[in-house]
N, CA, C and O of each residue as an XYZ file, in Angstrom:
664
protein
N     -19.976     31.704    -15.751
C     -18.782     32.344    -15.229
C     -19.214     33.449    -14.277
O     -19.739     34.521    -14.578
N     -18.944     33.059    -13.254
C     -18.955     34.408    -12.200
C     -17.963     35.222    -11.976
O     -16.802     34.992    -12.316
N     -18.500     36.607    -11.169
C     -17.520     37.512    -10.825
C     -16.512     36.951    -10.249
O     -16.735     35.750    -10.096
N     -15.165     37.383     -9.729
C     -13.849     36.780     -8.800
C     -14.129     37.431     -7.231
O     -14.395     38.607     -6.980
N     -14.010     36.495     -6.426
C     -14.635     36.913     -5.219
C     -13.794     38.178     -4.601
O     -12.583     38.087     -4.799
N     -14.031     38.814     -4.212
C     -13.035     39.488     -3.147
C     -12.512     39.093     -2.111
O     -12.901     37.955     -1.848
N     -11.572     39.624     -1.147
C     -10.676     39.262     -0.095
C     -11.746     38.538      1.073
O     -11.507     37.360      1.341
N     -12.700     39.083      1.643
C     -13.510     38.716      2.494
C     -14.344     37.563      2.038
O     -14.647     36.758      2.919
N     -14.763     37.338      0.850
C     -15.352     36.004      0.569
C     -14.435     34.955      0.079
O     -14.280     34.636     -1.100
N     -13.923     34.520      0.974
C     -13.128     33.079      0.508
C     -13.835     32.058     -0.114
O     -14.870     31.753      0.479
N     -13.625     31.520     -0.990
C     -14.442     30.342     -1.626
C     -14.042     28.903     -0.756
O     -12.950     28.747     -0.209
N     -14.829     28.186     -0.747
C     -14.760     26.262     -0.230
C     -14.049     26.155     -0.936
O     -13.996     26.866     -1.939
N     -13.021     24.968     -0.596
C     -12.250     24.779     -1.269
C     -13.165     22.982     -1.826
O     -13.718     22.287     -0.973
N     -13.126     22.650     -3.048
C     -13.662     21.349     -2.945
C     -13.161     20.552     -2.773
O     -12.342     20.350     -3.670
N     -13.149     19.556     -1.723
C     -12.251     18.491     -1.131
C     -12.585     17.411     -1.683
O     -11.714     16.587     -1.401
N     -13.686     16.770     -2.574
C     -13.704     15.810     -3.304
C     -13.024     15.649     -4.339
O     -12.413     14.629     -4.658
N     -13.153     17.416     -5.357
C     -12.279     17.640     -6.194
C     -10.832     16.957     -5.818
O     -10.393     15.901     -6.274
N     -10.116     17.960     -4.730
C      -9.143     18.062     -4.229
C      -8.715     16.265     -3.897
O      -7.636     15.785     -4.247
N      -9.378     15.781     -3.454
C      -8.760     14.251     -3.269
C      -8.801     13.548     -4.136
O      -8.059     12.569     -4.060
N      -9.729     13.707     -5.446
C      -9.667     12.572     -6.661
C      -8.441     13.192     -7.465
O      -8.128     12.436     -8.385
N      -7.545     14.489     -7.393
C      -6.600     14.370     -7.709
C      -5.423     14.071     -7.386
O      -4.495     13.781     -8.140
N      -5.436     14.180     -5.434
C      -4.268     13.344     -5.090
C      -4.988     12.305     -5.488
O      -4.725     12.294     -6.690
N      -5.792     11.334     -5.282
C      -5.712     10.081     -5.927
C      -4.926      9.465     -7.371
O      -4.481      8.352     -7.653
N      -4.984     10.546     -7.988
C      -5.021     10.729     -9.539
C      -3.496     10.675     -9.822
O      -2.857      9.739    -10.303
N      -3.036     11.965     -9.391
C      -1.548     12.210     -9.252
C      -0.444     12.309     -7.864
O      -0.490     13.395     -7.287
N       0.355     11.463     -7.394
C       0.959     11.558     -6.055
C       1.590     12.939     -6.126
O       1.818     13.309     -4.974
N       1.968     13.862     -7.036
C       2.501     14.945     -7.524
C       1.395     16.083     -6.707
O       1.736     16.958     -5.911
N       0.534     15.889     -6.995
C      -0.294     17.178     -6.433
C      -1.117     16.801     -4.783
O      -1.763     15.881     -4.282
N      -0.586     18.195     -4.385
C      -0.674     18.340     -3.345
C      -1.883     18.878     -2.308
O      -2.360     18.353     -1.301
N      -2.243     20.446     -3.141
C      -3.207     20.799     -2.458
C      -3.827     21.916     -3.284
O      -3.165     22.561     -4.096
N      -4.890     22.088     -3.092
C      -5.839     23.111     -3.742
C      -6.137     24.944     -2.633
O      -6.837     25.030     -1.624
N      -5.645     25.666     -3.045
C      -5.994     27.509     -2.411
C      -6.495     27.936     -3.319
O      -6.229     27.812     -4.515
N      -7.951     28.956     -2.346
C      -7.683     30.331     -2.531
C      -6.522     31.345     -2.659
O      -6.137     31.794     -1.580
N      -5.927     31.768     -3.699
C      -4.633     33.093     -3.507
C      -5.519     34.153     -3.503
O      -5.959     34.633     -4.548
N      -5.999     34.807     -1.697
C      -6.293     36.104     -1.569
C      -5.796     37.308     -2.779
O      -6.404     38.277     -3.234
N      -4.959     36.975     -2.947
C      -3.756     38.412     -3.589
C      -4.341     38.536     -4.932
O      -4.688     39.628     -5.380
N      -4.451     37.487     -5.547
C      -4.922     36.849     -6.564
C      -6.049     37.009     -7.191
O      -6.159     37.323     -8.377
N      -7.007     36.781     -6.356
C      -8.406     36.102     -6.158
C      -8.490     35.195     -7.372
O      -9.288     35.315     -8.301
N      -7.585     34.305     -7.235
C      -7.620     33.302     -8.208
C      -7.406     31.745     -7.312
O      -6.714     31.608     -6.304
N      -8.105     30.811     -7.917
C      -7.143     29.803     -7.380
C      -5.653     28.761     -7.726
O      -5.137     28.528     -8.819
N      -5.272     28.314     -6.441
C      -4.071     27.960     -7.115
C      -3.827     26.467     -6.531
O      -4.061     25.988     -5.421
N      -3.236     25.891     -7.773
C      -3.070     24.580     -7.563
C      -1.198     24.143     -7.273
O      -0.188     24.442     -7.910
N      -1.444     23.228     -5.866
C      -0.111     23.099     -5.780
C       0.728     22.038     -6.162
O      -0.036     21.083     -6.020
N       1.930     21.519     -6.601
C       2.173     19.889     -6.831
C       3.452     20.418     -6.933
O       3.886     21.511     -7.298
N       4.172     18.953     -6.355
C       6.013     18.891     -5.845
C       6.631     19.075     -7.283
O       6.173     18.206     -8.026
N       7.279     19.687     -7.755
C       8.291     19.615     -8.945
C       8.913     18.674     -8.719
O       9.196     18.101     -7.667
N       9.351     18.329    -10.659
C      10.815     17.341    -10.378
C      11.788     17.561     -9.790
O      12.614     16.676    -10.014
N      12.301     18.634     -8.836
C      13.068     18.539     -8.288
C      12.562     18.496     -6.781
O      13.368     18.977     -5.985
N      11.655     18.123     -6.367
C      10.839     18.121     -5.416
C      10.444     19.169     -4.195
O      10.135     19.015     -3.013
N      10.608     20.308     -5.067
C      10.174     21.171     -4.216
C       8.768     21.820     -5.044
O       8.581     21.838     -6.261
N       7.788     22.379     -3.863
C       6.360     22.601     -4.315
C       6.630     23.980     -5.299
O       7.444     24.902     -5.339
N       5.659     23.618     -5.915
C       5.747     24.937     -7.208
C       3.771     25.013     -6.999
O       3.046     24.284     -6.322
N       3.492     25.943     -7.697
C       1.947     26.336     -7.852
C       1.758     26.740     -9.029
O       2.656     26.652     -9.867
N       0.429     27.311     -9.342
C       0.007     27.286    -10.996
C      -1.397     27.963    -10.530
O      -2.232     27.334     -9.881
N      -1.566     29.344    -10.940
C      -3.015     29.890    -10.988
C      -3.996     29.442    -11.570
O      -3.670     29.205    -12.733
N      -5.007     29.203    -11.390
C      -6.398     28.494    -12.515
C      -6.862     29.744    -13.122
O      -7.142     30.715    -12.420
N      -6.945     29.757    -14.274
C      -7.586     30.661    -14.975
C      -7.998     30.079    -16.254
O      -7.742     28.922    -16.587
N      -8.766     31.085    -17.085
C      -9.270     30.877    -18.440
C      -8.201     30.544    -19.170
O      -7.311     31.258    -18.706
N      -7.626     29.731    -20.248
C      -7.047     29.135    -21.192
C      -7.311     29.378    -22.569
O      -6.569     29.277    -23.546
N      -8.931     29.838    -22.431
C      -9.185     30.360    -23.937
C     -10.629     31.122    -23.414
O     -11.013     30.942    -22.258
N     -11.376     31.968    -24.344
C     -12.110     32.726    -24.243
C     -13.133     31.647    -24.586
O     -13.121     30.681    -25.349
N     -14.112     32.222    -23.652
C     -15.593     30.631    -23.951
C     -16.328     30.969    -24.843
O     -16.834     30.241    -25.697
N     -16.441     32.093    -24.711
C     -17.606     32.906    -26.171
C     -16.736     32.652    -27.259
O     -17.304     31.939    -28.086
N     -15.255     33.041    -27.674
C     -15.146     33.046    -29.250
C     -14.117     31.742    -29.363
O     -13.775     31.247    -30.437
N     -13.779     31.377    -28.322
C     -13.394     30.048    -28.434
C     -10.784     30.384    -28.758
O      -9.822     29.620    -28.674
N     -10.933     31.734    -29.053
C      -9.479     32.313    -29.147
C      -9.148     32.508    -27.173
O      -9.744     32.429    -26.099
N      -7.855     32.784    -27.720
C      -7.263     33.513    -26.450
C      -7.670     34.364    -25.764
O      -7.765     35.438    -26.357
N      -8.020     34.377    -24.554
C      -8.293     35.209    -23.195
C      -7.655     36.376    -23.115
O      -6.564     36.434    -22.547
N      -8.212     37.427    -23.646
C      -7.752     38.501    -23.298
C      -7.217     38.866    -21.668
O      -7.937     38.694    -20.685
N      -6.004     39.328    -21.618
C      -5.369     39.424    -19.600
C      -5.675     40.825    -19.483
O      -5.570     41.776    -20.258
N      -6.043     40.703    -18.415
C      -5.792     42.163    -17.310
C      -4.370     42.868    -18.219
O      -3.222     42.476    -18.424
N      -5.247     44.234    -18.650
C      -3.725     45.153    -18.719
C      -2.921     45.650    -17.761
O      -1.929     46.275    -18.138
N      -3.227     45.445    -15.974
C      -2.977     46.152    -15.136
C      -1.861     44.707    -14.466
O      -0.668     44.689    -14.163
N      -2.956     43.616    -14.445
C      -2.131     42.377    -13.754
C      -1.384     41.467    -15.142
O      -0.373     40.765    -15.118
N      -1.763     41.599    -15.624
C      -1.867     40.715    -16.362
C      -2.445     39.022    -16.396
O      -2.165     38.140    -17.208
N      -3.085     38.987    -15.537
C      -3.770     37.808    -15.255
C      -4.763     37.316    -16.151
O      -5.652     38.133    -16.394
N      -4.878     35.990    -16.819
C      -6.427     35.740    -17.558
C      -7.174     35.962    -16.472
O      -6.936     36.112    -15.274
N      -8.643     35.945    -17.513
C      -9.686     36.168    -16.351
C      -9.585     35.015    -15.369
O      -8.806     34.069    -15.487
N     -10.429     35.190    -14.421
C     -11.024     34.571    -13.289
C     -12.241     33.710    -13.688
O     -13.303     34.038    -14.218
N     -11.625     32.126    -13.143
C     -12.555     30.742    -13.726
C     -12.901     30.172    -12.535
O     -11.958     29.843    -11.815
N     -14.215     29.932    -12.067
C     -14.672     28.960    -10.868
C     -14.506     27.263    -11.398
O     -14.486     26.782    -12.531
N     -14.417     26.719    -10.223
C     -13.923     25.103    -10.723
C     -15.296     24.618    -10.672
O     -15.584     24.102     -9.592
N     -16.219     24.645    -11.546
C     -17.493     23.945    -11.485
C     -17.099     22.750    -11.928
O     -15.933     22.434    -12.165
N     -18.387     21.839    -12.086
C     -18.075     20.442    -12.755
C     -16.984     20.187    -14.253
O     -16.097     19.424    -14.636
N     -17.688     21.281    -14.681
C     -16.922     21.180    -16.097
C     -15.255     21.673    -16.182
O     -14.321     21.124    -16.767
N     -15.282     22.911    -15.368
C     -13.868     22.781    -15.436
C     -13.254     21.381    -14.492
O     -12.566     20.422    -14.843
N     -13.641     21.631    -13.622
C     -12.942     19.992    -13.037
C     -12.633     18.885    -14.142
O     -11.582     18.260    -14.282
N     -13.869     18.788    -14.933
C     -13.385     17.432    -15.741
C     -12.594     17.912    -16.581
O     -11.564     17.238    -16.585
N     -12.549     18.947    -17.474
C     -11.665     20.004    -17.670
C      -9.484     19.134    -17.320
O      -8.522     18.604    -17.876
N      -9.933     19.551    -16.241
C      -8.227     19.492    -15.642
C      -8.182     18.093    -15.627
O      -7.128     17.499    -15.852
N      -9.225     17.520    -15.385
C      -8.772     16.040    -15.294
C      -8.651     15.336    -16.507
O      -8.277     14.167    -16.603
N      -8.970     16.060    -17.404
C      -8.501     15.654    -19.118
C      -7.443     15.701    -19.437
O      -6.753     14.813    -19.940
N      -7.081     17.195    -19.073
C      -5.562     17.343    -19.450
C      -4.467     17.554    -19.158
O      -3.415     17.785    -19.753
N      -5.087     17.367    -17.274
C      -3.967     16.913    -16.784
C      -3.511     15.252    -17.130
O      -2.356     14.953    -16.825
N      -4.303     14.278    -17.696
C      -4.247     12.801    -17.622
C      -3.470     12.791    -19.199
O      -2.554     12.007    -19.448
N      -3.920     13.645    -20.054
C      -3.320     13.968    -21.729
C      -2.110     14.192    -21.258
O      -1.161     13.482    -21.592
N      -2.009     15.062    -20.542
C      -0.519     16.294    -20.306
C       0.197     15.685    -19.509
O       1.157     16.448    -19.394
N       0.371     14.896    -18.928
C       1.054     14.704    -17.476
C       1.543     13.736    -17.671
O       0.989     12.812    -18.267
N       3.229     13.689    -17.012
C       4.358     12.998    -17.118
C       3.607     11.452    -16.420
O       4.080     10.369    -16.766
N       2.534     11.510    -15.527
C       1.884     10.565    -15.011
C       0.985      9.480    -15.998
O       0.611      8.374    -15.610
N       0.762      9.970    -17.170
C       0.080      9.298    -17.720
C      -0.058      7.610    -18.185
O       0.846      6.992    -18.747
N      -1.290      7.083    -17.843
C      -1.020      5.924    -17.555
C      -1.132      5.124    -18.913
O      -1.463      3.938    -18.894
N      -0.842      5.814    -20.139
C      -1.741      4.918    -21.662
C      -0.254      4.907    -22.422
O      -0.140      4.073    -23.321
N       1.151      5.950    -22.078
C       1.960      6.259    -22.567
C       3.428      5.360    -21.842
O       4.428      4.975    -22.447
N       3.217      5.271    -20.892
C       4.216      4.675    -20.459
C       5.183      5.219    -19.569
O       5.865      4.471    -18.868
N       5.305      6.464    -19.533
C       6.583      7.370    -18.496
C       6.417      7.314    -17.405
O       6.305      8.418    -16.872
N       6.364      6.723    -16.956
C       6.067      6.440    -15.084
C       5.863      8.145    -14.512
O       5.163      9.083    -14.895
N       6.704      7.989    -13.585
C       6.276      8.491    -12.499
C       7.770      9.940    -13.020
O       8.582      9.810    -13.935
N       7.646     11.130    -12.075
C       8.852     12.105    -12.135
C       9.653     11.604    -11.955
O      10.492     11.607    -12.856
N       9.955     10.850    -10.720
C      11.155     10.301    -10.563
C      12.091      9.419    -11.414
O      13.308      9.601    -11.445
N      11.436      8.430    -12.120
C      11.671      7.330    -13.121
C      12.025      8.396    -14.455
O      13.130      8.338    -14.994
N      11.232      9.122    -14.801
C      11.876      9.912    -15.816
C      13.178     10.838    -15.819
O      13.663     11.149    -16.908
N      13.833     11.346    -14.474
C      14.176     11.962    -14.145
C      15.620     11.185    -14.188
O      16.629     11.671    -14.699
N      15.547      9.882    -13.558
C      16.692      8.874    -13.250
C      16.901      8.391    -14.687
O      18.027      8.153    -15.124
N      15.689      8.242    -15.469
C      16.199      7.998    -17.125
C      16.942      8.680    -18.063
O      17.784      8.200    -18.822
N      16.453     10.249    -17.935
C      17.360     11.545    -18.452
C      19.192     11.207    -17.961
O      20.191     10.991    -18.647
N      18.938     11.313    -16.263
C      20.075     10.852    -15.941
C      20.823      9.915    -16.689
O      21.788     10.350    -17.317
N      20.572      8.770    -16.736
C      21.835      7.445    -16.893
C      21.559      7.757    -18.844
O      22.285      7.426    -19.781
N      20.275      8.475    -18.847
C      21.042      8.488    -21.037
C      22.408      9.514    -21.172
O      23.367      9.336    -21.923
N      22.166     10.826    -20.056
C      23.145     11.565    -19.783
C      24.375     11.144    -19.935
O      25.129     11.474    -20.851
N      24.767      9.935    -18.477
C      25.463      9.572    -18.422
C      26.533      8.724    -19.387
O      27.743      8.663    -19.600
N      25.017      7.982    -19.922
C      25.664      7.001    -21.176
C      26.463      7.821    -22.011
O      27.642      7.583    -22.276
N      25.648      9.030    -22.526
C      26.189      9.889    -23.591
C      27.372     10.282    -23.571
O      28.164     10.219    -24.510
N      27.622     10.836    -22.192
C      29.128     11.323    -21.527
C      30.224      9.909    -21.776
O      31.246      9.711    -22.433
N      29.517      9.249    -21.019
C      30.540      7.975    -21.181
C      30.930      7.669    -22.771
O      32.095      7.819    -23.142
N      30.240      7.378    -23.380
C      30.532      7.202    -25.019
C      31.063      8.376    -25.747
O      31.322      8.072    -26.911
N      31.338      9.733    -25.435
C      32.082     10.742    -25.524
C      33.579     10.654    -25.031
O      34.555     11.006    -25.694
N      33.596     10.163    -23.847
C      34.462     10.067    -22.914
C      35.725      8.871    -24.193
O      36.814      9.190    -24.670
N      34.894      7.466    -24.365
C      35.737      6.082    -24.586
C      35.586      6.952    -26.398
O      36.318      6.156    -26.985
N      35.259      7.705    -27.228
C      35.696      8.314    -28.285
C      36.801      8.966    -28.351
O      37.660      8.762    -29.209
N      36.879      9.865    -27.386
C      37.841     10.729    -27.533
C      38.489      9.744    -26.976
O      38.952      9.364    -28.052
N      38.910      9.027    -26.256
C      40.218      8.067    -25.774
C      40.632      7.345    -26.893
O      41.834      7.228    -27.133
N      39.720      6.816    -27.652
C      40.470      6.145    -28.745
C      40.681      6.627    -29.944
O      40.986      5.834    -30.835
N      40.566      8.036    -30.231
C      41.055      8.774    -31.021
C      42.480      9.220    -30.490
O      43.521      9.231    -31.148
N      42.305      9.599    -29.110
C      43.681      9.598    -28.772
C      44.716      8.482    -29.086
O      45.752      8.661    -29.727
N      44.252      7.179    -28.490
C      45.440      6.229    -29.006
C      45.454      6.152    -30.248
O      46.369      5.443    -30.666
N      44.542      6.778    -31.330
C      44.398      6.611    -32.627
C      46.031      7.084    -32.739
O      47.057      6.421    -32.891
N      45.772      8.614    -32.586
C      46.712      9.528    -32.799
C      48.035      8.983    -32.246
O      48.888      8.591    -33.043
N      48.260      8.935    -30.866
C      49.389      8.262    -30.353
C      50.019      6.957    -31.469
O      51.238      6.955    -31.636
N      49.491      6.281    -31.931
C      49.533      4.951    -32.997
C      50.218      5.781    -34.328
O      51.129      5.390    -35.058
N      49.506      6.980    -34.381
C      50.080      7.358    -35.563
C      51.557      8.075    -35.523
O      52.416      8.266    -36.384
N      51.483      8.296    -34.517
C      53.015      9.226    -34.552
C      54.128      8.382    -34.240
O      54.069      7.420    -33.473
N      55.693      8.980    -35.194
C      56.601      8.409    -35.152
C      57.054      8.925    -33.907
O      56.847     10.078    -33.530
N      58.070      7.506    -32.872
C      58.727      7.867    -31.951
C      59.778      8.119    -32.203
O      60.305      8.660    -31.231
N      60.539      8.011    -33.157
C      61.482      8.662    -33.121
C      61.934     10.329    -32.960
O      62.932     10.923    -32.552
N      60.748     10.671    -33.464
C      60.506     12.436    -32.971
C      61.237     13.459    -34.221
O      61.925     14.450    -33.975
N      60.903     12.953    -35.575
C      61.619     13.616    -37.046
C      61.139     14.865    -36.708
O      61.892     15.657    -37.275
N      60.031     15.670    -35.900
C      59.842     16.898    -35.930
C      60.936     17.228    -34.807
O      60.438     18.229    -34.293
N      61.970     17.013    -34.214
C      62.812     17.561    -33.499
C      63.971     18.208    -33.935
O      64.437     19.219    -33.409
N      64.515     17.514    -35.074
C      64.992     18.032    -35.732
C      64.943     19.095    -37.106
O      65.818     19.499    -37.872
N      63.404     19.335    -37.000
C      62.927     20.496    -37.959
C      62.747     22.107    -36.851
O      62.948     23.314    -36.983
N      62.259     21.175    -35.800
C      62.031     22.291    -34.926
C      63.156     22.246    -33.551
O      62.528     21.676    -32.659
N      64.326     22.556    -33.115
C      65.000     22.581    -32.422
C      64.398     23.767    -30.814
O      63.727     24.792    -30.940
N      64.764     23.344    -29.843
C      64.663     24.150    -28.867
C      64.955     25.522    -28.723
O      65.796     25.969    -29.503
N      64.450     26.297    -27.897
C      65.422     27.863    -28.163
C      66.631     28.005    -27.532
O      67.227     27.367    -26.665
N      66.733     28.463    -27.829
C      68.387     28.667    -27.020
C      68.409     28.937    -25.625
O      67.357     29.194    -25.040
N      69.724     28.898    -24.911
C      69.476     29.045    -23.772
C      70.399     30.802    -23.507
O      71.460     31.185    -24.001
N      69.549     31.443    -22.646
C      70.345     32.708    -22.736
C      71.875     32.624    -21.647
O      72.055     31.837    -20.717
N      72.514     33.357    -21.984
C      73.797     33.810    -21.129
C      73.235     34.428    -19.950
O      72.006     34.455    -20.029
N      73.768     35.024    -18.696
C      73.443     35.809    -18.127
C      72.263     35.249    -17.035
O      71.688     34.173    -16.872
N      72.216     36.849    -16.248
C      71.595     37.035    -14.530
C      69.884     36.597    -15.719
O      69.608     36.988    -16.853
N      69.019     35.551    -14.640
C      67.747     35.927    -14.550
C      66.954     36.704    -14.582
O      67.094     37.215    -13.471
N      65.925     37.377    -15.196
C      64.987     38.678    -14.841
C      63.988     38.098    -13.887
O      63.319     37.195    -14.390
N      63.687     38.415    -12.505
C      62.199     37.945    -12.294
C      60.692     38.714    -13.017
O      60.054     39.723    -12.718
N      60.614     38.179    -13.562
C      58.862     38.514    -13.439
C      58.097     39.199    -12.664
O      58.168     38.730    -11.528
N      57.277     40.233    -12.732
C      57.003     40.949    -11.818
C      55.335     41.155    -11.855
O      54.781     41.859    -11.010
């Protein structure tokens, strides 16, 4: 683990890295330096298809194997270089983790996204044809002749000028 570079030393970005994961995932996009940061950051389209990012940092402490103590000032975990190991690293769990995964079955964002949808829909719809036939339930049950009309009569009608409402 090395120091985090400063503003003037930009790191390479690795473009082999960087392309075996667009290969990997059509979702991810591109690999930065965040100057501001001095972290790097990984970019990929959200399900709603606009780009979102994600800082690389430590995930767990390497010496005791617990949680990464953060910056009290940034709060940032420490600062992680993408050597070999973290690379294979992300490519573990992004392939474990990811809506992409090819051993599980969920296709792609989109396909999951259009699936949420139409169960949505279904759900609504079968809400929808319940309450309708509880309604005609109800309608079925009531007498037309209207026996509560004569328990409950109208109010009266008053004599006299209108008040408007004001």
């Amino acid at each position: 683990m090395t120091a985090p570079l400063g503003r003037s030393n930009t790191p390479v970005v690795p473009r082999a890295f960087e392309a075996r994961l667009q290969a990997q995932w059509p979702d991810f996009r591109r690999i930065e330096w965040d100057a501001t940061y001095c972290r790097w950051r990984f970019f990929f389209t959200s399900a709603a298809g606009r780009e979102c990012s994600i800082l690389y940092c430590w995930d767990r402490n390497p010496r005791t194997g617990g949680p990464p103590e953060t910056d009290p000032f940034t709060g940032l975990r420490p600062f992680r270089d993408l050597d070999e190991q973290a690379q294979a690293e992300i490519l573990f769990h992004g392939e474990r983790t990811s809506l992409t995964n090819r051993h599980d079955g969920a296709g792609t964002w989109k396909s999951a996204i259009v699936r949420h949808v139409r169960a949505q829909q279904a759900a609504h719809a079968a809400r929808r044809r319940q309450q309708a036939e509880d309604y005609a339930t109800v309608l079925a049950e009531v007498d037309l002749r209207r026996p509560w009309v004569k328990d409950h009569p109208a109010p009266k009608k008053r004599k006299g000028r209108r008040t408007r409402v004001r």
